[in-house]
N, CA, C and O atoms as a GROMACS GRO file, in nm:
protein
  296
    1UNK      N    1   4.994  -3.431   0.833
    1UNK     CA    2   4.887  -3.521   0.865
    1UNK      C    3   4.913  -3.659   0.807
    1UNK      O    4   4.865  -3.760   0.858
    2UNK      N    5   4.988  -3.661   0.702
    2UNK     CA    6   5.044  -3.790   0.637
    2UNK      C    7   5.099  -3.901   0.730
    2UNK      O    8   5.080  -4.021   0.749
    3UNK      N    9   5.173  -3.806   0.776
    3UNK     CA   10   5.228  -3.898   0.873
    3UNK      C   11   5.221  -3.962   1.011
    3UNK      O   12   5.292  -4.036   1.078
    4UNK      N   13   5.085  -3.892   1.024
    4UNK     CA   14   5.035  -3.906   1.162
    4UNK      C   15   4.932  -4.047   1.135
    4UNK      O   16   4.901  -4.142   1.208
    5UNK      N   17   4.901  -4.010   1.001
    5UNK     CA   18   4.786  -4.102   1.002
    5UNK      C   19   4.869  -4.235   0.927
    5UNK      O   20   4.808  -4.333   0.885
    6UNK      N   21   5.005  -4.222   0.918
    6UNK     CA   22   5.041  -4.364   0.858
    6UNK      C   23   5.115  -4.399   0.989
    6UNK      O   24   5.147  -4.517   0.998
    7UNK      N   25   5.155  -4.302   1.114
    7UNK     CA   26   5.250  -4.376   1.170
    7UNK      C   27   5.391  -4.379   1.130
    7UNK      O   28   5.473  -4.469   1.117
    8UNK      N   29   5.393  -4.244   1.114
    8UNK     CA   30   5.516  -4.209   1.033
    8UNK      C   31   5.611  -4.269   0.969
    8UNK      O   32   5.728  -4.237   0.948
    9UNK      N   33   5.505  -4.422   0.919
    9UNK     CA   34   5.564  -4.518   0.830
    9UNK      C   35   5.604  -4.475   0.657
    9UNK      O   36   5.593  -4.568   0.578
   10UNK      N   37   5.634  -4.384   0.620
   10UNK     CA   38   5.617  -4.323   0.489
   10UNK      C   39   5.711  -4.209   0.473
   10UNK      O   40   5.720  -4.110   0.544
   11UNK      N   41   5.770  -4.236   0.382
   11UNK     CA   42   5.875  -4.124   0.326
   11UNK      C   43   5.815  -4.015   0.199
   11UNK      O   44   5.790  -4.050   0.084
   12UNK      N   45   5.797  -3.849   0.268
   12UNK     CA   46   5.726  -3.743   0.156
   12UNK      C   47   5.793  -3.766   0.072
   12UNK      O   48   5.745  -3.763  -0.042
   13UNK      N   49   5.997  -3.815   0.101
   13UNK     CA   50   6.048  -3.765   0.010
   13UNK      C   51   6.146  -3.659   0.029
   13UNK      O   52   6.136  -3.622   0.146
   14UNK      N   53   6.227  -3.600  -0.026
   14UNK     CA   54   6.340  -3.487   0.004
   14UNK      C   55   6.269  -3.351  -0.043
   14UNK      O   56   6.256  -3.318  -0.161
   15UNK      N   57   6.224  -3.274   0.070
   15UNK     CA   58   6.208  -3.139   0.044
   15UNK      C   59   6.017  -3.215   0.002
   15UNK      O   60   6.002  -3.190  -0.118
   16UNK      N   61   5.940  -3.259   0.033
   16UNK     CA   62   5.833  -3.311   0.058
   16UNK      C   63   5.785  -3.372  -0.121
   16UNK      O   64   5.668  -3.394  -0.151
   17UNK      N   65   5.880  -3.385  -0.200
   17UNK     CA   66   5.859  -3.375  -0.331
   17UNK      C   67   5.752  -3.499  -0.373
   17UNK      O   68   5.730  -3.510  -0.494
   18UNK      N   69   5.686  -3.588  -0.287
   18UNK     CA   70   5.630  -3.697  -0.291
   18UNK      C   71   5.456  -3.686  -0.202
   18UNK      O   72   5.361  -3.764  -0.213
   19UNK      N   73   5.466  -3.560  -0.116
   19UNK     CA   74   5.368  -3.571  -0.011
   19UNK      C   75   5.241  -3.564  -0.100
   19UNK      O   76   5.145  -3.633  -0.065
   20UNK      N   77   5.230  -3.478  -0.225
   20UNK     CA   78   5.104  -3.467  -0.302
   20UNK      C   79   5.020  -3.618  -0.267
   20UNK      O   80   4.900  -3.616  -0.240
   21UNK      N   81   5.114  -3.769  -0.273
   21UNK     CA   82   5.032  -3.875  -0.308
   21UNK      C   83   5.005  -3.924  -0.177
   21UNK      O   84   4.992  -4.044  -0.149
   22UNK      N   85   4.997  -3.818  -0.089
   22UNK     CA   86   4.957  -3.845   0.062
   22UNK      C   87   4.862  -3.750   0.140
   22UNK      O   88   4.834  -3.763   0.259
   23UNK      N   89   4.813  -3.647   0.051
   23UNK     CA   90   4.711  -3.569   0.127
   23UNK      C   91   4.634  -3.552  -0.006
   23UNK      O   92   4.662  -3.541  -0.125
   24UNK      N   93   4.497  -3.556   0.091
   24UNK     CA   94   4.374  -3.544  -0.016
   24UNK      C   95   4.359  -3.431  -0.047
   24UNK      O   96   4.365  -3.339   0.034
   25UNK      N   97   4.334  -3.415  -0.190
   25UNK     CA   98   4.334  -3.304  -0.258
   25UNK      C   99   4.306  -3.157  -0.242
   25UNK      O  100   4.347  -3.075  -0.324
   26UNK      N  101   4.224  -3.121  -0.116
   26UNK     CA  102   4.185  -3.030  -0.060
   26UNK      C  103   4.271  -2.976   0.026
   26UNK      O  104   4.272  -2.854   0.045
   27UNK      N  105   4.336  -3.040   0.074
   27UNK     CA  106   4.446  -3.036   0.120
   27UNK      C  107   4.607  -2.978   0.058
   27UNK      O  108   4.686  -2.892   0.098
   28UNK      N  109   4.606  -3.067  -0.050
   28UNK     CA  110   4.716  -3.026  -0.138
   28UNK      C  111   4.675  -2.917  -0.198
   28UNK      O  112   4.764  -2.834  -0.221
   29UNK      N  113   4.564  -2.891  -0.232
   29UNK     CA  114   4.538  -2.738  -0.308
   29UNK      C  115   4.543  -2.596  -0.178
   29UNK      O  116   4.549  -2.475  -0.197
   30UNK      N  117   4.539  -2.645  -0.097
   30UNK     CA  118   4.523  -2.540   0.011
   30UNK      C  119   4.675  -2.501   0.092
   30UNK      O  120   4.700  -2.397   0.154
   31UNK      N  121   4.758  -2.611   0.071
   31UNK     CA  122   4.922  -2.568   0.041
   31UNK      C  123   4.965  -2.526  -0.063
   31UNK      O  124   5.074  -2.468  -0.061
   32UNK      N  125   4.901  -2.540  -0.172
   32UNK     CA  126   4.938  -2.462  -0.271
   32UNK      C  127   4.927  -2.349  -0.279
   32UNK      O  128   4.996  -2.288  -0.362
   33UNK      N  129   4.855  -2.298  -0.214
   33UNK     CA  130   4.786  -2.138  -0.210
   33UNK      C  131   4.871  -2.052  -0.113
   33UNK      O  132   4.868  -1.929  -0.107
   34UNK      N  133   4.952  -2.144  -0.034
   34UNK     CA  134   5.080  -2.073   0.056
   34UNK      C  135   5.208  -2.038  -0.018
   34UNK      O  136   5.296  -1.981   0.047
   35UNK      N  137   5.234  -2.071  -0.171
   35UNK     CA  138   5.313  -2.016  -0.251
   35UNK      C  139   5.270  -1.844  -0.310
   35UNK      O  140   5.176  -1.838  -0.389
   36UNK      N  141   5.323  -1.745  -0.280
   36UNK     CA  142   5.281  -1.657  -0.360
   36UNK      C  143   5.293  -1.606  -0.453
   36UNK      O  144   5.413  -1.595  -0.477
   37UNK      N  145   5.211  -1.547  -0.556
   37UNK     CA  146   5.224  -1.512  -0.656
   37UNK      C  147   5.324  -1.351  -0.714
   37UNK      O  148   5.329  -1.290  -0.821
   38UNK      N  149   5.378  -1.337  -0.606
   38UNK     CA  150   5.464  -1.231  -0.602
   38UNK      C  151   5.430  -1.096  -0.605
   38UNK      O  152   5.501  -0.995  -0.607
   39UNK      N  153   5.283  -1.116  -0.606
   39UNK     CA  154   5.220  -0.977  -0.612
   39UNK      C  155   5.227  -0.896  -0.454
   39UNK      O  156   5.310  -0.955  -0.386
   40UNK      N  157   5.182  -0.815  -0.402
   40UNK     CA  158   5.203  -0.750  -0.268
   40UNK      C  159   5.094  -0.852  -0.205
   40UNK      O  160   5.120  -0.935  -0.118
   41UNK      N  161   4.938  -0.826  -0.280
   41UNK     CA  162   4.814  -0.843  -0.221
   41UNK      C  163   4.853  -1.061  -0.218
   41UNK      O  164   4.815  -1.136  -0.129
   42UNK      N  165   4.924  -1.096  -0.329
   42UNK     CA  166   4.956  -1.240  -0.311
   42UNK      C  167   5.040  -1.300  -0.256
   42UNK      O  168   5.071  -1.416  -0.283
   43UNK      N  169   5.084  -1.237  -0.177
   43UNK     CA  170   5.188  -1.254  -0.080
   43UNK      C  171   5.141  -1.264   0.074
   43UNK      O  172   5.180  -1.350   0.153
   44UNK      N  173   5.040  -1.150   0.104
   44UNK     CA  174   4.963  -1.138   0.181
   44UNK      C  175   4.896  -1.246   0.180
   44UNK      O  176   4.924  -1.322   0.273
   45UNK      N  177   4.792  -1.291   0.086
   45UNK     CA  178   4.704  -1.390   0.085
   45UNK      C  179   4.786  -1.507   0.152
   45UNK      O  180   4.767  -1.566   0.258
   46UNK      N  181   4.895  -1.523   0.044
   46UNK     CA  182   4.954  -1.660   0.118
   46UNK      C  183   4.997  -1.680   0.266
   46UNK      O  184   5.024  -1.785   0.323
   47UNK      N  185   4.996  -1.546   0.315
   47UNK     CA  186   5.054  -1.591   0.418
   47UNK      C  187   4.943  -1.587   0.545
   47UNK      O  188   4.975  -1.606   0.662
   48UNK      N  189   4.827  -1.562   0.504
   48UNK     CA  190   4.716  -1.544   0.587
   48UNK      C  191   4.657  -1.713   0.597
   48UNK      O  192   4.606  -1.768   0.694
   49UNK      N  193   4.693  -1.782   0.428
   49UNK     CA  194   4.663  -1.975   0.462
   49UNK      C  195   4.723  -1.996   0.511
   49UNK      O  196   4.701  -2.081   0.598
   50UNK      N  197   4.876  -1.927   0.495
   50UNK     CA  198   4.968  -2.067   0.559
   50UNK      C  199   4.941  -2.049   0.750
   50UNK      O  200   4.948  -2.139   0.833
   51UNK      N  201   4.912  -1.916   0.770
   51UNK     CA  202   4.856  -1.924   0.936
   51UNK      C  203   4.689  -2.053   0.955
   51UNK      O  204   4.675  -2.152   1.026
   52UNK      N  205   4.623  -2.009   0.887
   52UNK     CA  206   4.518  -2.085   0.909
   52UNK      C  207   4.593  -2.228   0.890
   52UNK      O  208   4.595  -2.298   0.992
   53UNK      N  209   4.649  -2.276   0.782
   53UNK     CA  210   4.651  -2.444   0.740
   53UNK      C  211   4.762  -2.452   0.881
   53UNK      O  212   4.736  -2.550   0.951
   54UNK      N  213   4.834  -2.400   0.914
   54UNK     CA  214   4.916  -2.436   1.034
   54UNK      C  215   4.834  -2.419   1.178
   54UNK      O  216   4.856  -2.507   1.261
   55UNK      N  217   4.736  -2.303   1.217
   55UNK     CA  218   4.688  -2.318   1.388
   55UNK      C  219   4.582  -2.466   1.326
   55UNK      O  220   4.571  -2.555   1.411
   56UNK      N  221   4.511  -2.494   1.194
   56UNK     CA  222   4.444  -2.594   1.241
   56UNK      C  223   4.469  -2.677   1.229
   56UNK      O  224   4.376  -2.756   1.217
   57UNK      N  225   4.651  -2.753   1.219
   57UNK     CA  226   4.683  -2.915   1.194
   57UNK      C  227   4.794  -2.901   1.295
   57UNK      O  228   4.847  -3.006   1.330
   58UNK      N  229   4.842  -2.776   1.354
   58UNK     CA  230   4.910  -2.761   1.496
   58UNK      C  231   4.795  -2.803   1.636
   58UNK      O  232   4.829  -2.839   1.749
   59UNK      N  233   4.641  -2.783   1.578
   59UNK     CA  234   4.592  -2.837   1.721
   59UNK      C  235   4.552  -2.955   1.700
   59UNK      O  236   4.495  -3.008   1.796
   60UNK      N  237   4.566  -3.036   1.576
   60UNK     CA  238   4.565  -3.153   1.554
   60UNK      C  239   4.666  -3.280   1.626
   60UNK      O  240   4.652  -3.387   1.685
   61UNK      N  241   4.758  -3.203   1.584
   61UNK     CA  242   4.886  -3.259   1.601
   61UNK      C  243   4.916  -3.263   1.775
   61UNK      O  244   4.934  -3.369   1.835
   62UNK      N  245   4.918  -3.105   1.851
   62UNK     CA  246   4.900  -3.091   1.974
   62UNK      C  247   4.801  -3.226   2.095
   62UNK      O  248   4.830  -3.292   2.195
   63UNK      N  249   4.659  -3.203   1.993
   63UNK     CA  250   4.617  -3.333   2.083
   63UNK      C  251   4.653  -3.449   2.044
   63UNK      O  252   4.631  -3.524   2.139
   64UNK      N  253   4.706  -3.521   1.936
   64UNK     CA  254   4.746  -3.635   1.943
   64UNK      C  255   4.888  -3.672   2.012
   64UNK      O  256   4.925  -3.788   2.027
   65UNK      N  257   4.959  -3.565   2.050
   65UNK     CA  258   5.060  -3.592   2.120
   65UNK      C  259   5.066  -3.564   2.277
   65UNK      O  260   5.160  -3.581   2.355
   66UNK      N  261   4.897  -3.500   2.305
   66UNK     CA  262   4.891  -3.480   2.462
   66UNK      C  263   4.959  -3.332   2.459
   66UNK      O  264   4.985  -3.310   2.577
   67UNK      N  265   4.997  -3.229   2.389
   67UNK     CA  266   5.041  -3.100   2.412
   67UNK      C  267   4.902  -3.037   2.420
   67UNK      O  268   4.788  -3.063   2.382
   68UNK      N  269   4.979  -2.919   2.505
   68UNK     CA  270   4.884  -2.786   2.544
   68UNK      C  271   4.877  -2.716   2.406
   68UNK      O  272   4.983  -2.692   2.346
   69UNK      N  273   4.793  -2.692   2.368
   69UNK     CA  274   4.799  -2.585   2.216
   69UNK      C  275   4.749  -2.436   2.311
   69UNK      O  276   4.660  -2.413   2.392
   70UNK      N  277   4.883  -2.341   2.234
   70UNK     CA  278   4.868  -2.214   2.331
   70UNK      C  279   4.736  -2.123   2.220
   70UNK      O  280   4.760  -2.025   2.149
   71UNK      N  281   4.613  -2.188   2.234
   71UNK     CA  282   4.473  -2.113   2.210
   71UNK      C  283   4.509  -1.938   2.229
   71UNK      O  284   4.458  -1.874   2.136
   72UNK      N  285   4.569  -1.869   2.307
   72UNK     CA  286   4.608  -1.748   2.358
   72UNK      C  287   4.649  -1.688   2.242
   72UNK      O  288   4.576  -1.611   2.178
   73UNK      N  289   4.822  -1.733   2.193
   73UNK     CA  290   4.879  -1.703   2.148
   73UNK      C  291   4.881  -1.696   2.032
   73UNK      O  292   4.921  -1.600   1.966
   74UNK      N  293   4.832  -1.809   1.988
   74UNK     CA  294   4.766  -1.800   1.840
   74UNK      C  295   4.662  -1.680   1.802
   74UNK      O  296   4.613  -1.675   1.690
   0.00000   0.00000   0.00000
């Protein structure tokens, strides 16, 4: 979203090591939660945000570029 909303005038950085000072905090804490804690059940968890934080900045992204977002498939 950083970069959509600068105009992909802005560098995260190598391996995104900079993006923290580009998404609001709610944001950055809610990628954080896609790391897991190595447990079975935290592994799971993470990977149940990282679906949510991705179908809802994939249909973001989809309409600002005029794509079909496959609603179906998701």
């Amino acid at each position: 979203m950083a970069q959509l909303e600068t105009n992909f005038s802005i560098s995260i950085g190598k391996f995104g090591k900079y993006l923290e000072k580009f998404l609001m905090q709610e944001y950055w804490q809610s990628l954080l939660l896609t790391y897991a804690d190595g447990s079975d059940e935290g592994v799971w968890e993470a990977l149940f945000t990282m679906k949510e934080l991705f179908q809802k900045h994939a249909k973001i992204v989809a309409d600002v570029f005029y794509f079909e977002y496959p609603h179906e498939e998701a």
